[in-house]
C-alpha positions in Angstrom: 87.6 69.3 49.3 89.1 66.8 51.7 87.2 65.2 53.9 88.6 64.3 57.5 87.1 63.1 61.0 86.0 65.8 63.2 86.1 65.7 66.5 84.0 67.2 68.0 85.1 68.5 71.6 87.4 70.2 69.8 85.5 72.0 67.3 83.6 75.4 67.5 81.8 76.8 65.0 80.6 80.6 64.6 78.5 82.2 61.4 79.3 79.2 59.3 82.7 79.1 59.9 84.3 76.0 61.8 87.8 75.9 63.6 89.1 73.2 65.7 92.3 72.4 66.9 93.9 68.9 65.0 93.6 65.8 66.5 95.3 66.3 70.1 93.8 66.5 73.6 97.1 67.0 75.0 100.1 68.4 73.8 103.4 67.9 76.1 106.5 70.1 75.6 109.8 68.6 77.5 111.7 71.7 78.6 114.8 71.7 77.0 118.6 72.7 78.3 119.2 76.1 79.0 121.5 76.5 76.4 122.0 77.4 72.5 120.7 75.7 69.9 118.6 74.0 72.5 114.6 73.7 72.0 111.8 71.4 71.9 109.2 71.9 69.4 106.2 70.5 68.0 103.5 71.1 64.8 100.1 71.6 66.1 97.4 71.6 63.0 94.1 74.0 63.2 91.2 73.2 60.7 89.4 75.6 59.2 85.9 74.6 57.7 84.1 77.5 55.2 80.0 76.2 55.6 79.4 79.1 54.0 78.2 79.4 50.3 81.1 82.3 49.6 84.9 82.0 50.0 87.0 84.3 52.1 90.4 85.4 52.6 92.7 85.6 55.5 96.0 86.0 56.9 96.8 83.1 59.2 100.1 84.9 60.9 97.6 87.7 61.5 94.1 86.1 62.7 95.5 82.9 64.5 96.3 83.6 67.7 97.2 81.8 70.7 95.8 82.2 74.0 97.4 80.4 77.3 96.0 79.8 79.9 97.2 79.3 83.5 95.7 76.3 85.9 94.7 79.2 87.9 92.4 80.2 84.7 94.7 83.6 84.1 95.0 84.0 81.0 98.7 85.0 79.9 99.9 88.1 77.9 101.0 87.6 74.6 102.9 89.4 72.1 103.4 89.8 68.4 106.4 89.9 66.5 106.6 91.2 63.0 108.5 93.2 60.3 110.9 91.0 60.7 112.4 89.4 56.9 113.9 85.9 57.4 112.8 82.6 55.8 109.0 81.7 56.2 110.1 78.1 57.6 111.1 77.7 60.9 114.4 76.4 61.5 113.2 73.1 62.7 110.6 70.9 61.0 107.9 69.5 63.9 106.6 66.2 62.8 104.2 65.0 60.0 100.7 65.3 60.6 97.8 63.0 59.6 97.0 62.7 55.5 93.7 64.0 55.5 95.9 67.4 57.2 98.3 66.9 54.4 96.1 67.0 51.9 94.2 69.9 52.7 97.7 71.9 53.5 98.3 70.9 50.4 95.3 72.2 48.5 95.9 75.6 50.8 99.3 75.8 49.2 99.0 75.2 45.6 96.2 78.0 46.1 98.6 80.7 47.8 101.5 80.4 45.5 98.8 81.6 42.7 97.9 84.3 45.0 99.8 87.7 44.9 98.8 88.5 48.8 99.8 87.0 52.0 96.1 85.6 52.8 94.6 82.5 51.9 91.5 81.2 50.4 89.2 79.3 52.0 86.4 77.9 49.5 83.0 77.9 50.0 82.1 74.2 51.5 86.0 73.4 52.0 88.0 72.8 54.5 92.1 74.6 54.9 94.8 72.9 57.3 97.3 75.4 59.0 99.9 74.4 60.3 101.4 75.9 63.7 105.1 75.9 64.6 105.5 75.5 68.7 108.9 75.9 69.6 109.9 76.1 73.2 113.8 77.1 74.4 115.3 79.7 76.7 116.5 83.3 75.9 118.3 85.1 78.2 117.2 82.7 81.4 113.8 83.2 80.7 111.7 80.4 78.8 110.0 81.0 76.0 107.2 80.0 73.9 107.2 81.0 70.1 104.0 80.1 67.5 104.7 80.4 63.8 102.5 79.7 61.0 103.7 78.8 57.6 102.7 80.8 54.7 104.8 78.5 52.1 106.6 81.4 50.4 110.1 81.4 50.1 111.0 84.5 51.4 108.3 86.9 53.6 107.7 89.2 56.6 107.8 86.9 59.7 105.2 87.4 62.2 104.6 84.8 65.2 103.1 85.4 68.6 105.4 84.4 71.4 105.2 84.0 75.4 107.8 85.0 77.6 108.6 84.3 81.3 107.1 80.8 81.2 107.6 78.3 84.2 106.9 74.4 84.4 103.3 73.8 84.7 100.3 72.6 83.2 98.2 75.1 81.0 95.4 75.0 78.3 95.8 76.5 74.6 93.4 77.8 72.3 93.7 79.5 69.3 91.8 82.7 68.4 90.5 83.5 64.8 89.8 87.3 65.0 88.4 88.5 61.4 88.6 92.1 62.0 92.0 91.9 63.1 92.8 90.5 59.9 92.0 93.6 58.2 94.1 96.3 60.3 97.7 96.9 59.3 100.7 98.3 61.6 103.4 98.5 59.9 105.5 100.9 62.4 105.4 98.6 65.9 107.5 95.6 66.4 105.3 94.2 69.2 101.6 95.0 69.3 98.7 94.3 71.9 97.1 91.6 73.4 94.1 90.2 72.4 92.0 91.8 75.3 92.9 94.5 73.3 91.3 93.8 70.2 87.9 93.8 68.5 85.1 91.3 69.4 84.5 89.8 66.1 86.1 86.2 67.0 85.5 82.1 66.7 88.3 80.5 69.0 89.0 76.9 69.6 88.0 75.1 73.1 91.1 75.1 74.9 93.3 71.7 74.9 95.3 70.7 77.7 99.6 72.2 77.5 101.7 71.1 79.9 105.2 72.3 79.7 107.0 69.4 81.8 110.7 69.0 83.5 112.5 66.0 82.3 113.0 63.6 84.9 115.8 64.3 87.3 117.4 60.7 87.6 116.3 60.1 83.6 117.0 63.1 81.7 115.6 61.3 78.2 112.4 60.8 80.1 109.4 62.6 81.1 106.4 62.1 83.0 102.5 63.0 82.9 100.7 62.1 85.5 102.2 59.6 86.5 102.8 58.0 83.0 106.6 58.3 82.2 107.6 58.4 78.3 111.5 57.7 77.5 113.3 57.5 74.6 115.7 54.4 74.5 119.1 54.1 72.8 121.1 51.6 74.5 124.1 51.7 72.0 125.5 55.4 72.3 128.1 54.4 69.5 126.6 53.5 65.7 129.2 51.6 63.5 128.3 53.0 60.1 128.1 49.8 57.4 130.8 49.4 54.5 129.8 50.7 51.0 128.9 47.0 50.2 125.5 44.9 48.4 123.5 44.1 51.7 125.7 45.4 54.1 123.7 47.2 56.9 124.0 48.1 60.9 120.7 47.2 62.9 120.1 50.2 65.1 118.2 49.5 68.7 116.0 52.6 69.7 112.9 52.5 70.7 110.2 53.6 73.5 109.4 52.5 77.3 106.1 53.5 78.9 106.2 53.3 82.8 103.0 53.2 84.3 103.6 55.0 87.7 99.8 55.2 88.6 97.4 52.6 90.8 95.7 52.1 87.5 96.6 49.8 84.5 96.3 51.4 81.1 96.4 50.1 77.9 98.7 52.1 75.3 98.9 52.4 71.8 102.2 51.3 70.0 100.4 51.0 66.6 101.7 53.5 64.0 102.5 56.2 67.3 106.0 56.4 67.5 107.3 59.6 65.8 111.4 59.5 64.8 113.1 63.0 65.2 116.7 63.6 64.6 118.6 66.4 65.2 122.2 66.9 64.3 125.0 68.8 66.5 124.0 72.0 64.8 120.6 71.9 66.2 119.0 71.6 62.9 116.0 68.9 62.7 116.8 66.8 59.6 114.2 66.2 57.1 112.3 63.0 57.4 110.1 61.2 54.5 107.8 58.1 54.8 107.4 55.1 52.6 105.1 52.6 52.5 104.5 49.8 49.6 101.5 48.3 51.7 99.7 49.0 54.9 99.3 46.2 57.6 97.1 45.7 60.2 97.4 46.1 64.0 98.0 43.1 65.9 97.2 42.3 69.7 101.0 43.0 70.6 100.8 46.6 69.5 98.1 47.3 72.3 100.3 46.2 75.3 98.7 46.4 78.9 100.7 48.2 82.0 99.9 47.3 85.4 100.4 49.8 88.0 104.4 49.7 88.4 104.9 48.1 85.0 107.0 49.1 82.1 106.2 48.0 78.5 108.8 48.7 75.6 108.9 49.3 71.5 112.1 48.7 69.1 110.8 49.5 66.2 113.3 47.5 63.7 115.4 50.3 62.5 118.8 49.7 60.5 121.9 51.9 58.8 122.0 51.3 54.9 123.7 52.9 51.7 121.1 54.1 49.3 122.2 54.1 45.8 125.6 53.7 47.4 126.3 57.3 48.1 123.7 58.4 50.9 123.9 56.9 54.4 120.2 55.9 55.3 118.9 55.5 58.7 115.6 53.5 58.4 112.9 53.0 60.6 110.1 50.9 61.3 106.8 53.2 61.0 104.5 50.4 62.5 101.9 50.2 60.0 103.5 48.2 56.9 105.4 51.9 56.2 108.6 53.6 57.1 110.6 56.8 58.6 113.6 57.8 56.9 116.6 60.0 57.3 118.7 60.5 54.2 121.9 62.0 53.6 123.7 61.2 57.1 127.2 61.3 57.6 129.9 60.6 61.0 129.0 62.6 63.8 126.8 63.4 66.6 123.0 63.2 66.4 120.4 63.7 68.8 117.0 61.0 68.6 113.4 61.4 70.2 110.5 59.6 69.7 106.9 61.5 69.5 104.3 59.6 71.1 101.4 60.1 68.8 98.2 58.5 70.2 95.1 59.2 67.9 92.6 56.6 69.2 90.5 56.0 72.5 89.7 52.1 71.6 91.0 49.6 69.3 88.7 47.6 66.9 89.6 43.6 66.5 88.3 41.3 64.4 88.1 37.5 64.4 86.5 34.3 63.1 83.2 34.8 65.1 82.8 38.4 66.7 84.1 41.6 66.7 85.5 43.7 69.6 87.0 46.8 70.9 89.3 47.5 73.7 89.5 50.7 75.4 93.4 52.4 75.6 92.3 54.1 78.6 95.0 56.5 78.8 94.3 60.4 76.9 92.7 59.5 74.1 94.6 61.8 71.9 97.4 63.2 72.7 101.1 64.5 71.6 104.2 63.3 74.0 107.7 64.6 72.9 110.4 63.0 75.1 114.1 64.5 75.6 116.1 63.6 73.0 119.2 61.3 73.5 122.5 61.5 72.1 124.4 59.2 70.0 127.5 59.5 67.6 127.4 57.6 64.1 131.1 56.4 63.5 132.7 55.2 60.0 133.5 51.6 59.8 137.1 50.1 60.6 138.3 49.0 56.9 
C-alpha cells in the first residue's frame, strides 16, 4: 500500500470505502479555438481507499461518473458513450500527477494486466489511483466536455461520459462511485441515462470548484480567475535549433507571469508548480519525462509577493540540446533540483503552456534561530492551464 496525504475536505467516505478527488480545489479549463485539432485538457486523479477487511472489484469507466454542477446549483445532464473500439489512451497525455498518485496507479496496473476482466482490484487496507482524462474542445459549434478513464490495456471498448452544450462559466465537479451500476451491462445503447436515473447505492466526492474560462481578449495566451491573470510567456516566436556539436546548445526563454488584478496582495507559489506541455502542429501532446539526480530546497524567491496591480514572472532555465547526438532535446527547469523533458523534436511548429500546479496553502522556512511559515494566500490547491503559445523550431544556418 502507498501511503499519501489526505485531504480531507475533499474526502468522503461511505461503508468503509473512501473516495476523494486528488489534490485540487480548483481546476481551470481555458476554452480553446473553435477549430480542429483544438482542445484543452487536463488529468484529474480520484483516490480510492478499501478500509474494509475484503477486496472488491470494479469497473472505473463504469462506476466513476461525473456530475456538473451549475452556479445556479442545476445539476447538468450527462451522457455515456460506449461500444465504441479505439485505443484505451486518449489522444493527448494531461500532465504528471504527484508520486504518491504514481505509485498507487502503478500498483492498480501491474494488478489489471494479470486480470482477464475490465475491473480492478482494490485490496483490503489499500488504496487505488484513477486517473481521469478531461478534455474540453468544440464539436459542431457546441462545446464539449469529455471524461475518460484509463484502463491501461492496449486495445478495449471505450466508454467516457461527456457534456454537451457547455458555455463559459464557473461550475463544481464531483465524481459519483455507484456500485450497483457497476454490475449492469447494456450492451445494445450507445448513450445511456443519467445518473438521476440510476440506483441509490453511491459514495460521491464533495464537489471542487470548475470553471471553464475565456482567454483574455487583448492576451489570447492568458487567462484570468478572479482577478488573478495566468500567461504563458515566450518572447522569442523563432527557436534556432543548436549544431550537432559537443556543448553546443540554444537557451530557450519561456516562462510564467502572474498579474494580480485584485485589491489584495497574494503570495504565489513558483516552487516545483510550473507544468511544461508541448503540443506539436498535429495537435498531438508530446510525451514528457522528468529527471532528477537530487532534490533542492525552496528558497525565499520562489514565494514571490504581488501587490494589488503587480506582476511577478518565472523563466525557468530551459535550453535546446542533442542527446546522444541524434535526438533534439528541449530541457526544462522543473524547480526542485529536477527536470521536464521533451525528446525526439524536430523543425517545425509547436505549441507551449505552462500548468500552474499549486499544492500548498503555506510555506515552511527554516533558519539559524526559528522556524516560520508563510501563508500563499491565493487557492490553496489548485490546477491553472493557460492558452498555449505558438513558436516554430528552425534548423541552424551551417
Amino acid at each position: 500500500m502507498t501511503s499519501f496525504k489526505s485531504n480531507d475536505s475533499n474526502a468522503f467516505e461511505f461503508d468503509s470505502i473512501r473516495m476523494e478527488i486528488w489534490q485540487p480545489n480548483l481546476i481551470v479549463l481555458p476554452i480553446p479555438e473553435n477549430r480542429f485539432t483544438a482542445n484543452t485538457f487536463v488529468q484529474i486523479g480520484v483516490y480510492i481507499t478499501n478500509n474494509a477487511r475484503t477486496s472488491f472489484r470494479f469497473n472505473p469507466a463504469k462506476t466513476l461518473i461525473p456530475e456538473l454542477m451549475t452556479s445556479e446549483g442545476q445539476l447538468l445532464q450527462q451522457f455515456l458513450v460506449t461500444n465504441e473500439f479505439t485505443a484505451a489512451v486518449p489522444t493527448n497525455t494531461p500532465q504528471s500527477p504527484g508520486l504518491g498518485f504514481k505509485l498507487t496507479r502503478l500498483l492498480s496496473k501491474l494488478t489489471s494486466l494479470f486480470d482477464k476482466s475490465d475491473r480492478w482490484l482494490v485490496q483490503a487496507r489499500s488504496t487505488v489511483a484513477i486517473g481521469i482524462y478531461t478534455r474540453l474542445f468544440w464539436q459542431n459549434n457546441l462545446l464539449r466536455l469529455e471524461f475518460y478513464t484509463n484502463d491501461y490495456r492496449f486495445f478495449s471498448s471505450s466508454r467516457y461520459w461527456f457534456f454537451d452544450a457547455l458555455h463559459p462559466g464557473k461550475y463544481q465537479l464531483q465524481f459519483i462511485y455507484s456500485r450497483s451500476y457497476g454490475n449492469r451491462t447494456d450492451s445494445s445503447s450507445r448513450e445511456v441515462r443519467t445518473t438521476q436515473e440510476m440506483e441509490s447505492e453511491q459514495l460521491a466526492t464533495p464537489f471542487v470548484n470548475f470553471y471553464l474560462v475565456q482567454p483574455a481578449e487583448t492576451e489570447r495566451n492568458a487567462v484570468e480567475v478572479d482577478g488573478i491573470r495566468f500567461e504563458t510567456v515566450v518572447p522569442e516566436k523563432l527557436l534556432i535549433i543548436p549544431k550537432k556539436e559537443r556543448g553546443a546548445e540554444t537557451a530557450v526563454q519561456i516562462g510564467m507571469s502572474i498579474t494580480n488584478n485584485t485589491q489584495t496582495p497574494f503570495r504565489f507559489d513558483f516552487f516545483a508548480s510550473l507544468i511544461p506541455e508541448l503540443v506539436g502542429a498535429d495537435g498531438q501532446a508530446l510525451q514528457r519525462s522528468y529527471f532528477c539526480l537530487g532534490l533542492q530546497s525552496a528558497r525565499k524567491s520562489d514565494y514571490p509577493l504581488a501587490m494589488p496591480g503587480e506582476r511577478v514572472t518565472r523563466f525557468p532555465d530551459a535550453k535546446l540540446f542533442w542527446f546522444k547526438r541524434d535526438q533534439l532535446r528541449l530541457q526544462i527547469a522543473a524547480g526542485d533540483g529536477g527536470f521536464w523533458i521533451f525528446d525526439n523534436l524536430q523543425p517545425g511548429i509547436y505549441q507551449l503552456r505552462f500548468v500552474y500546479n499549486k499544492q500548498n496553502a503555506f510555506v515552511t522556512r527554516h533558519d539559524r534561530k526559528k522556524t516560520y511559515t508563510k501563508s500563499l494566500k491565493w487557492i490553496c490547491k489548485s490546477i491553472v492551464p493557460t492558452p498555449f503559445v505558438e513558436f516554430c523550431l528552425l534548423s541552424s544556418i551551417n
